[in-house]
C-alpha positions in Angstrom: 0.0 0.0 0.0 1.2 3.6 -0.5 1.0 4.7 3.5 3.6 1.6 3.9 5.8 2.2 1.1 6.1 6.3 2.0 6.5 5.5 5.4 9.3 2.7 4.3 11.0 5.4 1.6 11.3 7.9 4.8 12.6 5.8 7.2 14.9 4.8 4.9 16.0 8.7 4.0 16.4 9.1 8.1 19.0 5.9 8.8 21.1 7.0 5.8 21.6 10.4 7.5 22.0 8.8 10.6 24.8 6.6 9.8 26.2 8.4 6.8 29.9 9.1 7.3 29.2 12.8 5.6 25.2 13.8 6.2 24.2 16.4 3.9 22.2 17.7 6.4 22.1 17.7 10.4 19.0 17.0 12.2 18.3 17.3 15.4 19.0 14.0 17.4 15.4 14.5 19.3 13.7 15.3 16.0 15.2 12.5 14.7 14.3 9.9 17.1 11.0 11.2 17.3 10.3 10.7 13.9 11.8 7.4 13.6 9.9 6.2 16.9 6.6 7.7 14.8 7.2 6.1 11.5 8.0 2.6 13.4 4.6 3.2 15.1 2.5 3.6 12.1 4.4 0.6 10.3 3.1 -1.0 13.0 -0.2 -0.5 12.9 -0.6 -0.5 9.1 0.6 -4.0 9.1 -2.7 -5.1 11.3 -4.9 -1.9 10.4 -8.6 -3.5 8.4 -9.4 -0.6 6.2 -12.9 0.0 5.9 -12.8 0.4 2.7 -10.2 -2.8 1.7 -13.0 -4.4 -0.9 -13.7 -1.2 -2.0 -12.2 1.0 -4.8 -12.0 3.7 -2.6 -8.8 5.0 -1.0 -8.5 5.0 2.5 -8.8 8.3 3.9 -7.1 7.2 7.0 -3.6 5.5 4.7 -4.2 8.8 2.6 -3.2 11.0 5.3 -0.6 8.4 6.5 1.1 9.2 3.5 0.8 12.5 2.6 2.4 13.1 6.4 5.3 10.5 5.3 5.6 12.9 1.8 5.4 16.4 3.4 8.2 15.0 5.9 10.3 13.6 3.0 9.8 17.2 0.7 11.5 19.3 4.0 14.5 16.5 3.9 15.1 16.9 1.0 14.1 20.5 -0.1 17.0 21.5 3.5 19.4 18.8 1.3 19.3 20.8 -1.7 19.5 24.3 0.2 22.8 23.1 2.0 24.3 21.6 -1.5 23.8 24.8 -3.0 25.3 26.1 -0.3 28.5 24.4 -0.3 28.8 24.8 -4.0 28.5 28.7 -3.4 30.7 28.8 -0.7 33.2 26.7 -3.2 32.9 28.8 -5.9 33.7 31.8 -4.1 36.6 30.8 -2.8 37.7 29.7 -6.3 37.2 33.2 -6.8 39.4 34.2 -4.6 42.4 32.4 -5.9 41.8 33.4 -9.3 41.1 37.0 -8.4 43.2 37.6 -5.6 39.7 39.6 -3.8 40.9 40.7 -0.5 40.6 38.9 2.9 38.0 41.0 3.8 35.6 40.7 1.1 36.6 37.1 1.9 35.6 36.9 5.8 32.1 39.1 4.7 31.2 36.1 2.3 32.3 33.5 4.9 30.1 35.3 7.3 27.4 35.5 5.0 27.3 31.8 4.5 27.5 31.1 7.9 24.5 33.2 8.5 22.6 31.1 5.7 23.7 27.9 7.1 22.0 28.7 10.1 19.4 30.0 8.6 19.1 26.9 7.1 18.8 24.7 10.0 16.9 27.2 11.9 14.1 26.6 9.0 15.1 22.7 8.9 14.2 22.7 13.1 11.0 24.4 12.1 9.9 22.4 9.0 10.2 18.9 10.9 8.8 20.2 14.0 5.5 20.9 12.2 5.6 17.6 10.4 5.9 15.7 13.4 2.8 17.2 15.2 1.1 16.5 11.9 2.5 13.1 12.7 1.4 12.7 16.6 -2.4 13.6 15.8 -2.5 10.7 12.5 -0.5 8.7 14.9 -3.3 9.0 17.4 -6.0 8.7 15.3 -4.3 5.2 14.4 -4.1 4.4 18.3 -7.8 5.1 18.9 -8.6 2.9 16.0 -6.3 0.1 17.6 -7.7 0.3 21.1 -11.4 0.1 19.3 -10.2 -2.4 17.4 -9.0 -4.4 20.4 -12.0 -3.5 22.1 -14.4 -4.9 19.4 -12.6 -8.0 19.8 -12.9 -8.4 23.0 -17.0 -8.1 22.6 -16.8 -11.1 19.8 -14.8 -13.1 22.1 -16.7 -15.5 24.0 -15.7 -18.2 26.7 -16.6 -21.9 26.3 -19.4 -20.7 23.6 -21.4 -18.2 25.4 -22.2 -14.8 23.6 -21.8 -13.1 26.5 -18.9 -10.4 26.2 -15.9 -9.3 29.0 -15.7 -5.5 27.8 -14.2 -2.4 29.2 -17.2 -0.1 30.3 -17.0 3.7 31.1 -13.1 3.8 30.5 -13.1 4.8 27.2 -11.2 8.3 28.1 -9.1 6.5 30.7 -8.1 4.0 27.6 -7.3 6.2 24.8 -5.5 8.7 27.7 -3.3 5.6 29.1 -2.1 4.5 25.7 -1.6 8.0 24.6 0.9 7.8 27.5 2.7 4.5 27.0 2.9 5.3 23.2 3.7 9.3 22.8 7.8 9.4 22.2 7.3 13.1 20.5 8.8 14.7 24.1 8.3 11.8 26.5 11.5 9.8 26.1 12.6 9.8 29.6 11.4 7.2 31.8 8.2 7.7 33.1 5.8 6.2 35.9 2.2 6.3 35.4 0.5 6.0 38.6 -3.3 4.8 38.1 -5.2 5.5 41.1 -8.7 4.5 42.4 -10.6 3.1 45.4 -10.5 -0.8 45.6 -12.7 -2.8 43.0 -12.6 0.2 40.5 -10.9 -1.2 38.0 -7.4 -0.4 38.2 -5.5 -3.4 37.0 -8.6 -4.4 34.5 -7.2 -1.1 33.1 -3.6 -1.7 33.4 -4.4 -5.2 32.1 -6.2 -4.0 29.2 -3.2 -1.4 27.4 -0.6 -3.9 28.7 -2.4 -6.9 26.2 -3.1 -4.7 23.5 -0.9 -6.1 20.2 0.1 -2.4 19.4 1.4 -1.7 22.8 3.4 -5.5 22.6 4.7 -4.2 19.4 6.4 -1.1 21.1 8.2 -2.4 24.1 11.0 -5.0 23.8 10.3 -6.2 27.3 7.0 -6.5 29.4 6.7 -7.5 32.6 3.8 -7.7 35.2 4.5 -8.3 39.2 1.9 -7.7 41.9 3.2 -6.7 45.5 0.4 -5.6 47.7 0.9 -4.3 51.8 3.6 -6.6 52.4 6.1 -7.5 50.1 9.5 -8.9 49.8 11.9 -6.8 47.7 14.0 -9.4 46.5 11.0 -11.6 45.5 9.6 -8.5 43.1 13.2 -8.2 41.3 13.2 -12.1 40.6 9.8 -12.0 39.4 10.6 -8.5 36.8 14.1 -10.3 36.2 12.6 -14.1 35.2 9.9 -12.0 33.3 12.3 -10.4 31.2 14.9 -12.8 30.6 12.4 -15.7 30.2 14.8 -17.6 33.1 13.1 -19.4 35.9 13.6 -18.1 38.9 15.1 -21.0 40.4 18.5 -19.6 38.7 18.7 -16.9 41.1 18.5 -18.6 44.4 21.9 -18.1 45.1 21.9 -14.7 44.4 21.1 -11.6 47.2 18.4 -9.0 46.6 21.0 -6.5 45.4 22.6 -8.9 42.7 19.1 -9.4 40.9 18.5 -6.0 41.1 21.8 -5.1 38.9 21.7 -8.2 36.8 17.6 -6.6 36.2 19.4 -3.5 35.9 22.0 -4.6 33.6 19.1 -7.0 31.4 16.7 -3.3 31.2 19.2 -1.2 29.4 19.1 0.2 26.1 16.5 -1.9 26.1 12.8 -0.2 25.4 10.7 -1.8 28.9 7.2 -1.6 30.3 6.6 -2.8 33.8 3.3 -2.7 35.5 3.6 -2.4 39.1 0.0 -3.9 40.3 -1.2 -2.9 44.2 1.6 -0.9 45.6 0.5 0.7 49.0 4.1 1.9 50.3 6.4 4.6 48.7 8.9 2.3 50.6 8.1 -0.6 47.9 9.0 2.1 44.6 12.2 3.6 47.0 13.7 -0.1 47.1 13.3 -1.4 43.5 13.6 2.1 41.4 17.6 2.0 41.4 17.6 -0.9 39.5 15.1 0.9 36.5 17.3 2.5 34.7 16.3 5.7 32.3 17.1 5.0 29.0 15.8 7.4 27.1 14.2 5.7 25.0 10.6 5.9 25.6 10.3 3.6 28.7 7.2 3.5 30.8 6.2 1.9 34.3 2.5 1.6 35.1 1.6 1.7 38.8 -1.7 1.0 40.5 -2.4 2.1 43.9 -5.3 3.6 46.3 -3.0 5.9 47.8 -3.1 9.3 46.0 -0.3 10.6 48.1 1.6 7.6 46.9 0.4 9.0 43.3 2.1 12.4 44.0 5.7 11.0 45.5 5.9 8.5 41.9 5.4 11.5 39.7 4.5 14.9 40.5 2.6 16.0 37.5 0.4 13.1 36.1 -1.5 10.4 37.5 -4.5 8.4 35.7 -7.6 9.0 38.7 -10.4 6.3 38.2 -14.1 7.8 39.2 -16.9 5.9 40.2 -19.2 4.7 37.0 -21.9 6.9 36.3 -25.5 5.7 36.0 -25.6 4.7 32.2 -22.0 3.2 32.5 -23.1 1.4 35.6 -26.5 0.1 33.8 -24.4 -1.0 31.0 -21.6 -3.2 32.8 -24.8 -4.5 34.7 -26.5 -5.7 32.0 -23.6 -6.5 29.8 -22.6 -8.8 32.5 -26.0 -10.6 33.6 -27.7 -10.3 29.9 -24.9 -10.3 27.2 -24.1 -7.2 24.8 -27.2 -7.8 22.8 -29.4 -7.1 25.7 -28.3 -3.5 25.8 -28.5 -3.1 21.6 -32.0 -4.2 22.2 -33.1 -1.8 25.3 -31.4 1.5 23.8 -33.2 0.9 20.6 
């Protein structure tokens, strides 16, 4: 398809600048990431994406605007590649001039100055183009996501267990859904580690939440690493790092039971870096649990996220100081529909509300 192949072409255009010996132009290493982290994204989810419109002749107007993002990125690459070539071949010429002509070193440091001015001018206009195209970017980017986590969630409704037609669904978290992934998934100026406290009364639905974006094939896709422990009032340090550590390394724990709480925390330590990670941290009641393990999570700036449930909301504040996911009691229609959904099956309330 044409989203695909642009998408391809660009990320192509972006790892030869990266690892050419010469770039003809310099992006920024943020902008660049970013936009690789984006493309990567959409790659993903064009590869499991069921276009409305696939039997259809009619073009996608979702893949259109994939594309047309992919193009208007590739047109500032390469519109700033031409500028800077042009460049160099003025800046050659004149001082080909200069030989033949014998100008004087002044006129000579005015031109040199000049082209230094252009130059930044250049990548002044460069910063600017790509910063553009990248928010273009983020908002088809989540577009995409919403379509993945209804996607996921229609699923879920068609799913049954042992035959019945009744349906496990996420009701009354839309928001809290589409605001959770938009967390574990934004890398536009989020690439620091990050903890994501979710926090609610017991029985709201916390981990059905945390369980929910942690299954979800486009949020697999991202992380190299995923790993789940649950630790409750009390808990046992050492037990938690085994659990992250066999988790990640797909070792039984058994392997460690020589080792002390502080050499499973570096070997987790060692295992976690430079590699892309999501931990959900289930039931924590005790800044004194997150104090113990957090050394051994390191920061790699690359996008990594930790997920951690709780009913303390000073607990909330102490993990991360300017976000945390509340949960609020269901309304009445959201309450009447997990009701029914649950005791009659999905087709009870398409029946009612019409």
């Amino acid at each position: 398809m044409a989203a695909y192949a642009a998408l391809t072409s660009l990320l192509h255009i972006l790892d030869d600048i990266k690892h050419h010996p010469f770039p003809p132009i310099s992006i920024d290493e943020q902008q660049l990431e970013s936009l690789t982290q984006t493309l990567t994204s959409l790659q993903q989810f064009l590869e499991t994406y069921n276009s409305p419109v696939a039997n259809t002749k009619e073009a996608d107007p979702l893949e259109i605007r994939i594309a047309e993002a992919a193009y208007a990125a590739q047109d500032v690459i390469e519109y700033h590649i031409v500028d800077m070539i042009k460049l160099r071949k003025s800046s050659g010429a004149y001082h080909g001039r200069i030989h033949s002509r014998g100008e004087t070193s002044t006129s000579a440091g005015s031109s040199t100055q000049s082209n230094h001015d252009r130059k930044i001018s250049y990548v002044d206009n460069l910063y600017r183009g790509l910063k553009k195209v990248i928010e273009d970017m983020d908002l088809v980017k989540k577009e995409a996501m919403e379509i993945s986590v209804s996607e996921a969630q229609l699923q879920r409704r068609v799913s049954t267990s042992g035959g019945s037609s009744r349906s496990s669904i996420m009701v009354g978290f839309g928001d809290a859904s589409h605001e959770i992934m938009d967390k574990l998934t934004n890398g536009v100026d989020d690439r620091q580690l990050q903890v994501i406290p979710i926090v609610g009364m017991g029985g709201i639905g916390k981990t059905t939440l945390a369980k929910h974006a942690y299954a979800l094939p486009f949020v697999k896709d991202r992380f190299d690493i995923r790993a789940w422990v649950t630790i409750s009032q009390n808990f046992d340090t050492r037990k938690i790092l085994c659990e992250l550590l066999s988790q990640a390394n797909k070792k039984s724990k058994e392997e460690m039971s020589g080792m002390s709480e502080n050499e499973v925390g570096l070997a987790l330590h060692k295992y976690l870096f430079n590699r892309r990670f999501l931990i959900v941290i289930d039931d924590m009641w005790s800044v004194d649990a997150w104090d113990k393990m957090q050394n051994f999570l390191p920061d790699n700036w690359n996008g990594s996220r930790i997920v951690v449930t709780t009913r303390q909301s000073k607990l909330s504040s102490q993990l991360n100081n300017n976000y945390c996911l509340r949960l609020k009691l269901l309304d009445e229609v959201s309450s009447w529909d997990l009701f029914s959904n649950s005791v009659f099956g999905e087709t009870f309330i398409l029946t009612f509300l019409t």
